[in-house]
C-alpha positions as CSV (number, residue, x, y, z in Angstrom):
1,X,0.0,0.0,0.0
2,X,3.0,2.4,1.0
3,X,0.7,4.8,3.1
4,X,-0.4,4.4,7.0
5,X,-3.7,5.6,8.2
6,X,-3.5,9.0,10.4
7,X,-5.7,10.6,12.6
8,X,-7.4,14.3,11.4
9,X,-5.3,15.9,14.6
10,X,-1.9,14.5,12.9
11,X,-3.0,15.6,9.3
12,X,-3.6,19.1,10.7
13,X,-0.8,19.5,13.1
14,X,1.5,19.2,10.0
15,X,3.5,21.4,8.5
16,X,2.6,23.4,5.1
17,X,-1.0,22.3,5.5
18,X,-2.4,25.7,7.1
19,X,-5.0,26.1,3.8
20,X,-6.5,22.9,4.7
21,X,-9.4,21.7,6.8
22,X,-10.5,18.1,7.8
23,X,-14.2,17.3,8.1
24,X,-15.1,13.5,9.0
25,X,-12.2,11.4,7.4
26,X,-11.8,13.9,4.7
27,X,-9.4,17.1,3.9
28,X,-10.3,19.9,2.0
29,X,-8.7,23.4,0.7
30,X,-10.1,26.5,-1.4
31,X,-8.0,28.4,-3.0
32,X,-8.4,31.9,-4.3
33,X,-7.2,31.9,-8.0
34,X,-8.7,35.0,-9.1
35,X,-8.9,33.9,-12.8
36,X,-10.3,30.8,-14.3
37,X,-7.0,31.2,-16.1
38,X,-5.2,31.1,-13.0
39,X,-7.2,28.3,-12.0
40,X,-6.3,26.1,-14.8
41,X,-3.1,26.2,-14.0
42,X,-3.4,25.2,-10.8
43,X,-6.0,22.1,-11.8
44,X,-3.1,21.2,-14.3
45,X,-0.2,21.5,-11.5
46,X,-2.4,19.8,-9.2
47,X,-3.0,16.8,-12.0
48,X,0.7,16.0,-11.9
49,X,1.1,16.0,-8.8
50,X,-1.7,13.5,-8.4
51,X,0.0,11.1,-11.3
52,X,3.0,11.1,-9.9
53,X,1.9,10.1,-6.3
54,X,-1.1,7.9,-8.1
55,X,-3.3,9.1,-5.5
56,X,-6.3,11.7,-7.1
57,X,-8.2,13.9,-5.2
58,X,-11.5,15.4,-6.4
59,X,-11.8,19.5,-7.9
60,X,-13.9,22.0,-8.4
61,X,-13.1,24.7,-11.0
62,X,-15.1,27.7,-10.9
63,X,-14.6,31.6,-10.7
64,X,-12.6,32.8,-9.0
65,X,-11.8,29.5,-6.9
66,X,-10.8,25.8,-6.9
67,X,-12.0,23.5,-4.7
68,X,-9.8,20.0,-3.7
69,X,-11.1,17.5,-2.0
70,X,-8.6,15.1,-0.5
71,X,-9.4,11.2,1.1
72,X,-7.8,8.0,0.2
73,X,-10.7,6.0,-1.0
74,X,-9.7,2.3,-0.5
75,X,-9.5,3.1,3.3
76,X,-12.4,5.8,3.3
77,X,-10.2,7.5,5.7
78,X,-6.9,10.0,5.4
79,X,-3.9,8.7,5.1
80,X,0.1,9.9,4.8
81,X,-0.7,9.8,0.8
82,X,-3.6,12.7,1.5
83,X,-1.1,14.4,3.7
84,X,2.0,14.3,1.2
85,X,-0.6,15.5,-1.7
86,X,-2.1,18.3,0.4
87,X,1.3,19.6,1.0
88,X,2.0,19.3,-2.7
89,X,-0.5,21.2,-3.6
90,X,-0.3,24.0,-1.3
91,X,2.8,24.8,-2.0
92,X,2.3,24.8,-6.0
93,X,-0.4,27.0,-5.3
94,X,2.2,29.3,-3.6
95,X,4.5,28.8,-6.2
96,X,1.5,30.1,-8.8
97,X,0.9,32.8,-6.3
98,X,-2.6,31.4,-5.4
99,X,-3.7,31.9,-1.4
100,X,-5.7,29.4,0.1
101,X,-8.7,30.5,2.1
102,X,-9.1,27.8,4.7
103,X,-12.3,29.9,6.0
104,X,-13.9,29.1,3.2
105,X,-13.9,25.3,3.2
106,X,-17.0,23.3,3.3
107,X,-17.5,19.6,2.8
108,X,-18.7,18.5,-0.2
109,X,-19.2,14.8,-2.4
């Protein structure tokens, strides 16, 4: 499997996962793009990141946002691959110059 199951205190007493929430066994993050442009970009940053880990969360493009749902679905729970990915994908936001707005999160399916 290479992942371990972890509890939603040790997913969000990491580090570099401040734009995140966990709700149930689940993560999520919005981030602020400000273009659907901008967004893109992220959603395409965001796909590699998922390829190369093999481990996919769910999105939601709109304007001026992007919504990422995180959970490792043969568990139903998080684990240290939702962890590794969340970090991945806050900082490529950063790197895009995209703020995540971790007020903002709500759950969603």
């Amino acid at each position: 499997m290479g992942y371990e199951q972890i509890s939603a205190e040790q997913f969000s007493h990491a580090e570099g996962v401040g734009d995140w929430r966990v709700l149930g066994e689940h993560a999520y993050a919005v981030f602020r793009t400000g273009s659907f442009v901008k967004g893109l970009a992220l959603v395409n940053a965001i796909g590699e990141l998922a390829e190369a880990a093999n481990h996919h969360p769910d999105l939601k493009l709109g304007y001026p946002s992007l919504a990422v749902h995180l959970t490792t679905h043969d568990t139903g729970t998080l684990t240290t691959a939702d962890l590794d990915l969340a970090q991945r994908i806050s900082a490529a936001a950063r790197d895009l110059g995209v703020a995540g707005d971790p007020d903002a999160v709500q759950a969603w399916e």
